[in-house]
Backbone as JSON Lines, residues from 0, in Angstrom:
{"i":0,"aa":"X","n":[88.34,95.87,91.39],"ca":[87.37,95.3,90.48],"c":[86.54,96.4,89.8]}
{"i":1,"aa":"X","n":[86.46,97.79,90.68],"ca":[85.21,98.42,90.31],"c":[86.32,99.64,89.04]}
{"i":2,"aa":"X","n":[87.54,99.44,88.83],"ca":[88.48,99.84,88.21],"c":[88.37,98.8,86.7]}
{"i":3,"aa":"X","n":[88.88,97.69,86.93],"ca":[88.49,97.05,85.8],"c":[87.22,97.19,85.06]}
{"i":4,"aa":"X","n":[85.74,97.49,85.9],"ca":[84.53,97.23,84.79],"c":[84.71,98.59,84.31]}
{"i":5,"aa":"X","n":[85.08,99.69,84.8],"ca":[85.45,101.13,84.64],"c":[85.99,100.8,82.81]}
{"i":6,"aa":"X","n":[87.34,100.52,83.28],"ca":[88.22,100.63,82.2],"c":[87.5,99.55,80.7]}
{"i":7,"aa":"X","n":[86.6,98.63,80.98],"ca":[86.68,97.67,80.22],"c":[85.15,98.27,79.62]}
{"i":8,"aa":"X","n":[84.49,99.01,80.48],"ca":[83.24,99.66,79.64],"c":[84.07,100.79,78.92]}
{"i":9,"aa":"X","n":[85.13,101.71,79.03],"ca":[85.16,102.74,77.96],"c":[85.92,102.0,77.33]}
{"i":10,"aa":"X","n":[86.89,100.96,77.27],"ca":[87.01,100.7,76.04],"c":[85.97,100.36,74.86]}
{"i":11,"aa":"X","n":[84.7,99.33,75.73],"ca":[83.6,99.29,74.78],"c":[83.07,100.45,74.12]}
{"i":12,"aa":"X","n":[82.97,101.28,74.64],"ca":[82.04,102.62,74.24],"c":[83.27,103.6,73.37]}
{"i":13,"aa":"X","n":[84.01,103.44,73.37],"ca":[84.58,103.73,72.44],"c":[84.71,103.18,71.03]}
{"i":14,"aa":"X","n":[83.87,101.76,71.07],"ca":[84.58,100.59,69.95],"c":[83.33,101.25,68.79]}
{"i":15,"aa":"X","n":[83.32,101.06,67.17],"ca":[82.4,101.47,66.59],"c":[81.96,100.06,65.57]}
{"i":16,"aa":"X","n":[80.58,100.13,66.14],"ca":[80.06,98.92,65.58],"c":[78.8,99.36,64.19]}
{"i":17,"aa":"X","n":[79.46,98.43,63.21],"ca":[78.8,98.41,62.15],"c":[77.55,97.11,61.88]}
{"i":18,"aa":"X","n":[76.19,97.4,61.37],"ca":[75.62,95.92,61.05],"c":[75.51,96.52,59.77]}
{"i":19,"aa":"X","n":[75.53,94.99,59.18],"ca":[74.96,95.22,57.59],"c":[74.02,94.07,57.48]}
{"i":20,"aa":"X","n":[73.25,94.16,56.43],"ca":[72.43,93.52,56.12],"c":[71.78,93.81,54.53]}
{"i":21,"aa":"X","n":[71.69,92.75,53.82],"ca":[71.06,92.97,52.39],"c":[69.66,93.35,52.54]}
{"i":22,"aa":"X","n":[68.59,92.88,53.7],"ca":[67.47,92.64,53.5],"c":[66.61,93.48,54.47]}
{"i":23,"aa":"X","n":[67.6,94.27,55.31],"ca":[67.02,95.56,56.02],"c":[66.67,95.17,57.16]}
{"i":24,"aa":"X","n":[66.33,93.9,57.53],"ca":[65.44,93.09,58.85],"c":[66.43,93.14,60.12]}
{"i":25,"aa":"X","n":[65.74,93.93,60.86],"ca":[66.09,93.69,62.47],"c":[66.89,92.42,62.65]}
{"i":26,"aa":"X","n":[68.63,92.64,63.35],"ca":[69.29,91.55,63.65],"c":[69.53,91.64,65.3]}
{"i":27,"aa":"X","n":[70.03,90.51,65.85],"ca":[70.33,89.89,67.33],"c":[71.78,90.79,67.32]}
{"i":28,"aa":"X","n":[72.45,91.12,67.76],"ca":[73.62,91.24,68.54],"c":[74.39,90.79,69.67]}
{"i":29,"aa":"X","n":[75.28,89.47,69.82],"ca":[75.7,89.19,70.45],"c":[77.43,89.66,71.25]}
{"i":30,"aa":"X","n":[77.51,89.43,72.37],"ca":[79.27,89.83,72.75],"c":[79.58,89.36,74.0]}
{"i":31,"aa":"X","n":[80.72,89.24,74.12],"ca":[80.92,89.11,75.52],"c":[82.51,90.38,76.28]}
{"i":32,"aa":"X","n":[81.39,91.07,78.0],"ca":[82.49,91.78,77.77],"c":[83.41,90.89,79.03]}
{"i":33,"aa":"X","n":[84.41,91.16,78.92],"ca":[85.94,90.59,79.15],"c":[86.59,92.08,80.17]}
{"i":34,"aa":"X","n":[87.3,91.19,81.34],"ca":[87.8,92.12,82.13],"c":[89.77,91.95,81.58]}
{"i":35,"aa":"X","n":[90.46,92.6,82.15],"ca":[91.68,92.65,82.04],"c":[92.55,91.2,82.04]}
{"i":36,"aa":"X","n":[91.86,90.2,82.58],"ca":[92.86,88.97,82.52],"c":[91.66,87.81,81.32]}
{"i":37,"aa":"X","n":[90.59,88.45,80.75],"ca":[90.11,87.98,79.81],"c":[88.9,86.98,80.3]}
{"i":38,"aa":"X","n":[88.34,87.26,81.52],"ca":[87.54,87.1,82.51],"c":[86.04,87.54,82.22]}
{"i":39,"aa":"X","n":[84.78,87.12,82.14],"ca":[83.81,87.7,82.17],"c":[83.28,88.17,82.72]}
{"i":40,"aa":"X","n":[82.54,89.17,82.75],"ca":[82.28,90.38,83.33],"c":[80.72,90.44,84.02]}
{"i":41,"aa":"X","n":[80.25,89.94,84.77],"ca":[78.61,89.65,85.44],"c":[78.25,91.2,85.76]}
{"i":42,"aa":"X","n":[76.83,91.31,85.03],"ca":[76.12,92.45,85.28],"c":[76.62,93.6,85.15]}
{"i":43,"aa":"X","n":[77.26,93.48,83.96],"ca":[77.77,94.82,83.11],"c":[76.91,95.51,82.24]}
{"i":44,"aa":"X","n":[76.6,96.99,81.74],"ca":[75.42,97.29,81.11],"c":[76.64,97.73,79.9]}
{"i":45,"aa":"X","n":[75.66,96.92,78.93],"ca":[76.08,97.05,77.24],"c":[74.77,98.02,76.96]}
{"i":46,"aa":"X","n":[75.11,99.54,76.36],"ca":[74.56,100.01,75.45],"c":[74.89,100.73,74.13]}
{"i":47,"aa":"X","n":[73.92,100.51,73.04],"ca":[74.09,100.41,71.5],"c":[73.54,101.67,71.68]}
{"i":48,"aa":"X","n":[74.29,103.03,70.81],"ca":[73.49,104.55,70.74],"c":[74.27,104.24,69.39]}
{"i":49,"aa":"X","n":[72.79,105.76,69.05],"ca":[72.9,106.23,67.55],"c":[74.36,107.39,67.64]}
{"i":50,"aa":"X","n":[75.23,107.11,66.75],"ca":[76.16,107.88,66.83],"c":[75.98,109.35,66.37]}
{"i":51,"aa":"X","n":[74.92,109.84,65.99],"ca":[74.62,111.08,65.43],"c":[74.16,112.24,66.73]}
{"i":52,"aa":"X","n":[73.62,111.64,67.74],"ca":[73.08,112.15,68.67],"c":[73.31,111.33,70.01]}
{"i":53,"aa":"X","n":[74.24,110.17,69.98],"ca":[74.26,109.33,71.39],"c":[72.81,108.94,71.84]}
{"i":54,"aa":"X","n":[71.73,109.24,71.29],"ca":[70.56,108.25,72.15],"c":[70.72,106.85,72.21]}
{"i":55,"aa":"X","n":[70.17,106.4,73.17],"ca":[69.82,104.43,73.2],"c":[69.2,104.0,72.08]}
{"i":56,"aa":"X","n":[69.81,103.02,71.3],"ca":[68.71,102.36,70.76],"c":[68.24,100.74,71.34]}
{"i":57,"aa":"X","n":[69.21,100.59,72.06],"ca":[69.13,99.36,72.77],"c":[69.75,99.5,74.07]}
{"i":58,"aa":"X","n":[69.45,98.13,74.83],"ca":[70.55,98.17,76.15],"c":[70.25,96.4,76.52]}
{"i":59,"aa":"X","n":[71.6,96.24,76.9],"ca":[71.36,94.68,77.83],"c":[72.51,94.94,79.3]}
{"i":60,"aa":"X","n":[72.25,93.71,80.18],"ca":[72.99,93.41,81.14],"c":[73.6,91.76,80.89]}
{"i":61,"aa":"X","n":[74.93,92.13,81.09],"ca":[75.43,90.6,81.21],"c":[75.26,89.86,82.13]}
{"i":62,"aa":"X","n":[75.55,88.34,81.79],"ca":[74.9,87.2,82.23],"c":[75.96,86.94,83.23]}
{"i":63,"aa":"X","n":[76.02,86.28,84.15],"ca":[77.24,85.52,85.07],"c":[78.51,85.37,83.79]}
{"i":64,"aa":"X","n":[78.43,85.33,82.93],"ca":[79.61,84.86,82.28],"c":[79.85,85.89,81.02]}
{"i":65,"aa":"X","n":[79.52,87.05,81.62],"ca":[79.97,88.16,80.74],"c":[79.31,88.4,79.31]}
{"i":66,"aa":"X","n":[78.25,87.41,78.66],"ca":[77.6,87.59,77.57],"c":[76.34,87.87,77.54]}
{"i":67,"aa":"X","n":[76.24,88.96,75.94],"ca":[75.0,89.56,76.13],"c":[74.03,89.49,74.74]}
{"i":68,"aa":"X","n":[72.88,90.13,74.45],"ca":[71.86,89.87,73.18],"c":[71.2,90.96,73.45]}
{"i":69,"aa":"X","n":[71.54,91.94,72.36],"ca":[71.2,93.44,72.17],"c":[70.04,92.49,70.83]}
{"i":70,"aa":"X","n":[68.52,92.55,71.16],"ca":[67.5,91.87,69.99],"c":[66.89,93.08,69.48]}
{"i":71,"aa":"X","n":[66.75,92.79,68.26],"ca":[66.12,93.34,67.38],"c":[66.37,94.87,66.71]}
{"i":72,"aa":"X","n":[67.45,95.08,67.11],"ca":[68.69,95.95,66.05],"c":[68.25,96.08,64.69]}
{"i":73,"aa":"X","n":[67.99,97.18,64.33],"ca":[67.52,97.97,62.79],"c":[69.39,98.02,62.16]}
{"i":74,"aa":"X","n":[69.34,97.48,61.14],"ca":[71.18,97.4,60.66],"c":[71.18,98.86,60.75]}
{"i":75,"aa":"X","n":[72.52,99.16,61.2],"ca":[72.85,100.69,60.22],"c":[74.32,100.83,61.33]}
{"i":76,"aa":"X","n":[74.87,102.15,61.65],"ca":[76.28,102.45,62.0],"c":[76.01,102.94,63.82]}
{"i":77,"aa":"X","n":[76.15,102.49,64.66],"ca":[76.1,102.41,66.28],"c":[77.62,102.83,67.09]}
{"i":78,"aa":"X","n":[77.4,103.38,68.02],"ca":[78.55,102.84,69.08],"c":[77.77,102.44,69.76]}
{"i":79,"aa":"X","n":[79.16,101.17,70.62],"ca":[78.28,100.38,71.72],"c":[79.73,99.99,72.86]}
């Protein structure tokens, strides 16, 4: 198990997430992460860094059922 959250967080942190927005205003970010048989993932840490320097700009933990809400996200270009 401790192989799967392994493998299923670097795939996340590898993934490159874009927000856009016309109006500039702080958005929600939702996801759910998923283990190898497509399973949700309880108390997994999702974090959003600035890709220029890797700092945090956010962080959540998933819920019993693998989903999460990264709030109040400034749009612009992240890995998460």
């Amino acid at each position: 198990m401790r192989f799967l959250r392994l493998l299923t967080f670097l795939i996340f942190s590898t993934s490159f997430v874009t927000l856009f927005a016309q109006d500039e205003k702080p958005v929600t970010l939702t996801g759910q992460v998923l283990d190898s048989l497509e399973g949700g993932l309880a108390t997994a840490t999702v974090v959003l860094l600035n890709p220029a320097d890797s700092v945090i700009v956010s962080f959540a933990i998933t819920n019993g059922e693998g989903t999460f809400s990264l709030r109040r996200v400034p749009p612009g270009d992240y890995l998460i």
